[in-house]
MARKOL-57604 format. One record per residue (C-alpha): residue number from 1; residue in three letters; x, y, z. Coordinates in pm, 1 decimal. Layout:
<pts>
    i   aa        px        py        pz
  NUM  Ala         X         Y         Z
...
</pts>
This chain:
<pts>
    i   aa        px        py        pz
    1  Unk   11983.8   13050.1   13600.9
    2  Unk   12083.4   12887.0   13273.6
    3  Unk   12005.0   13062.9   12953.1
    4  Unk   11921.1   12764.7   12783.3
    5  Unk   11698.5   12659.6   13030.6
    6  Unk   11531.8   12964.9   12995.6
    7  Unk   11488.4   12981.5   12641.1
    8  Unk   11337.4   12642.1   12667.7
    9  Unk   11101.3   12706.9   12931.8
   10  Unk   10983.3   13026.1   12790.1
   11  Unk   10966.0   12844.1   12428.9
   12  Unk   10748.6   12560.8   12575.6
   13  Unk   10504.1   12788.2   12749.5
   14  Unk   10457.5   12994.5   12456.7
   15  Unk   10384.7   12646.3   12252.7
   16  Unk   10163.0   12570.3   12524.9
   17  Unk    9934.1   12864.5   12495.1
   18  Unk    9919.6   12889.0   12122.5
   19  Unk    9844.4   12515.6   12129.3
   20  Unk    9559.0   12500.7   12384.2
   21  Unk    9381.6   12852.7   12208.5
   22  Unk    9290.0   12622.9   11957.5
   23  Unk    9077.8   12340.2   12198.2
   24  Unk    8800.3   12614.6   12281.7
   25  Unk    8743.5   12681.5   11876.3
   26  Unk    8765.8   12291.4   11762.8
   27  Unk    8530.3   12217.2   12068.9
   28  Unk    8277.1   12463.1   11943.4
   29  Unk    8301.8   12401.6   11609.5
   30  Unk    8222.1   11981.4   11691.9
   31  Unk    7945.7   12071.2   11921.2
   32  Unk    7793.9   12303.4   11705.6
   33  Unk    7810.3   12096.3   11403.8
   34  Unk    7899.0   12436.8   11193.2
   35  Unk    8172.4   12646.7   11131.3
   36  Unk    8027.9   12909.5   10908.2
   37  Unk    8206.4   13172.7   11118.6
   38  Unk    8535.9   13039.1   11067.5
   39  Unk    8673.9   13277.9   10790.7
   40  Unk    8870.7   12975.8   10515.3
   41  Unk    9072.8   13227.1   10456.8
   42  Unk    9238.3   13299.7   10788.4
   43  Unk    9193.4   12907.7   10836.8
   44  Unk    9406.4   12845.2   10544.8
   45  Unk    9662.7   13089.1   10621.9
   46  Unk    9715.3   13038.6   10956.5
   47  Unk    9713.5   12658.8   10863.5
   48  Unk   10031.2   12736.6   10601.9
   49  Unk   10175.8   12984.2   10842.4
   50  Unk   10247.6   12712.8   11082.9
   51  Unk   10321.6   12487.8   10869.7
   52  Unk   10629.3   12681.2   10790.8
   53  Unk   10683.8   12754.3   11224.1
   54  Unk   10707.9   12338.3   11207.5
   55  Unk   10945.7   12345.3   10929.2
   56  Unk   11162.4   12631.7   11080.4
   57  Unk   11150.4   12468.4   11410.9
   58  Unk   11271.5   12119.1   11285.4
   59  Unk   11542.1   12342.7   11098.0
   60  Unk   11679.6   12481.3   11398.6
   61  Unk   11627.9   12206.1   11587.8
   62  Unk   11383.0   12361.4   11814.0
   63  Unk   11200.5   12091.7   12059.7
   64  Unk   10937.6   12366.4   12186.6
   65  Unk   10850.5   12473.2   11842.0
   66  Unk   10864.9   12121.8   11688.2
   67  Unk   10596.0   11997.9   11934.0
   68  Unk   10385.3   12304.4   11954.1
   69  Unk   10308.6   12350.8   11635.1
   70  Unk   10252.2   11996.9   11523.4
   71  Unk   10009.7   11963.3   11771.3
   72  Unk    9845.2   12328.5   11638.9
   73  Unk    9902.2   12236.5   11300.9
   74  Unk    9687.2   11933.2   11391.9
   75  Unk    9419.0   12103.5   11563.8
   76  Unk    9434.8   12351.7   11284.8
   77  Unk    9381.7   12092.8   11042.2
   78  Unk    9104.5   11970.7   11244.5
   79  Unk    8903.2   12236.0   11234.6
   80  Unk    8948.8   12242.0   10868.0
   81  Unk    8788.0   11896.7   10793.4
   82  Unk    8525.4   12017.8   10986.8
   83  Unk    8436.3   12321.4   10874.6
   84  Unk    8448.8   12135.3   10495.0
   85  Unk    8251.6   11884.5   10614.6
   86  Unk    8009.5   12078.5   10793.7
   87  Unk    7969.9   12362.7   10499.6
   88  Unk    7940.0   12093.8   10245.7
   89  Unk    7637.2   11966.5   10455.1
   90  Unk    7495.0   12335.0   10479.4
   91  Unk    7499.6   12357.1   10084.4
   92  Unk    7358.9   12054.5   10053.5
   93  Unk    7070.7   12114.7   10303.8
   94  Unk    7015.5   12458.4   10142.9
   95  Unk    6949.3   12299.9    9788.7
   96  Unk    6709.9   12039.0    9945.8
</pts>
């Protein structure tokens, strides 16, 4: 079997994963209308963290990482406007 092929294949499943663990949170998150238990923190780190896969990967050249994490970074990113959004609307509930 060809290494490269390999690589890739391995590379792309990995993006795969990462990329669709993401779905189940932004799903709940929607539905819920809340995202109090989303720590910013970890949001916001994770969110620069692969930022900086997506810049390594377009570095290298790296098709698998490229796509995965754009798509993550995305759904990241997502989940960030909504757990703003939805926060913001808790505060201003809770002074109501």
């Amino acid at each position: 079997m060809d290494h490269s092929f390999l690589t890739e294949t391995v590379g792309s499943l990995a993006a795969v994963c990462t990329t669709i663990s993401f779905l189940p949170q932004l799903i709940h998150v929607w539905r819920r209308k809340s995202a109090k238990d989303v720590s910013m923190s970890m949001l916001l780190l994770f969110i620069f963290g692969f930022g900086l896969w997506l810049v390594y990967g377009f570095r290298i050249g790296a098709r698998p990482i490229i796509i995965g994490q754009s798509i993550t970074l995305a759904l990241s990113l997502a989940i960030l406007a909504l757990k703003l959004r939805y926060d913001r609307s808790s505060a201003d509930a809770a002074i109501l």
